[in-house]
N, C-alpha and C positions, 0 to 999 in steps of 0.2 A: 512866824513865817520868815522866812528869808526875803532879804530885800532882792527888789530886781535887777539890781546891781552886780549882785553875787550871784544871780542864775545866771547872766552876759559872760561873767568873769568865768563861770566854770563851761558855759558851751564854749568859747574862747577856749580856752585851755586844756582841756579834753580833746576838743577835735585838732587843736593846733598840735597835741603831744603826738596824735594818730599821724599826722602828717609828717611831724617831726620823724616819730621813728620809720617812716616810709622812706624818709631820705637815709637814714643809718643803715638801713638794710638793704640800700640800692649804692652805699659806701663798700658797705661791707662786703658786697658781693660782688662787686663792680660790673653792677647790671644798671649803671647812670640810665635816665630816663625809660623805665622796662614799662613795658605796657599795662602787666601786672598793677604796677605801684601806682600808675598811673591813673588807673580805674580806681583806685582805693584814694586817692586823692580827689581825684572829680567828687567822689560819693560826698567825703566829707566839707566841701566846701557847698554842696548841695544841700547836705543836714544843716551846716551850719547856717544859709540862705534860709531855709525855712522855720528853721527855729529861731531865727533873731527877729524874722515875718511874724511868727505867733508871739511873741511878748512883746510886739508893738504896735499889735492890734489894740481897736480904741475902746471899741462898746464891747464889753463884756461884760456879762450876767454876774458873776460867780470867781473873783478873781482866784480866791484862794483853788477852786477847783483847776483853774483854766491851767495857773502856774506850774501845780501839780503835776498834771498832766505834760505838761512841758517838760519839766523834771523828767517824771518816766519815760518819754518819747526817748531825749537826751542820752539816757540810761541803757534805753535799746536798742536805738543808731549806734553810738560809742562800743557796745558787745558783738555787734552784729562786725563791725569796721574791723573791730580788735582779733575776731576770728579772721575773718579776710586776710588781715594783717599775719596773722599766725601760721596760716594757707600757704602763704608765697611761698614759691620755689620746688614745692612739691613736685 
């Protein structure tokens, strides 16, 4: 199993790159501060809030499950964001 370290590092980094490209495409388009991107940023500092919540929860049963699931959660904010992200401008 992966250390807890490395699931920090990749919510970290996943949701950081979502945000990252939110600003490259409000670069790109020269649409600075657009409502759009903006909501796709709130979202992800929201995921990223609750997922750093669930892996530093204290009592749990079942770690290897709990982390898992964090994983997956991770996996489907980050697709769910990535579409959003893919949306803009439409």
């Amino acid at each position: 199993m992966a250390s807890i370290r490395d699931l920090k590092k990749d919510i970290n980094f996943v949701l950081g790159d979502i945000i990252e490209a939110v600003y490259q495409w409000e670069a790109a388009t020269d649409n600075t501060n657009s409502n759009e991107g903006s909501v796709i940023i709130d979202k992800s500092i929201a995921a990223f809030d609750e997922l750093m919540n669930k892996v530093h929860q204290k009592e749990i049963e079942d770690k290897r499950t709990h982390f898992k699931a964090i994983r997956e959660s991770l996996e489907e904010k980050a697709t769910a964001l990535v579409n959003d992200l893919n949306n803009l401008g439409e």
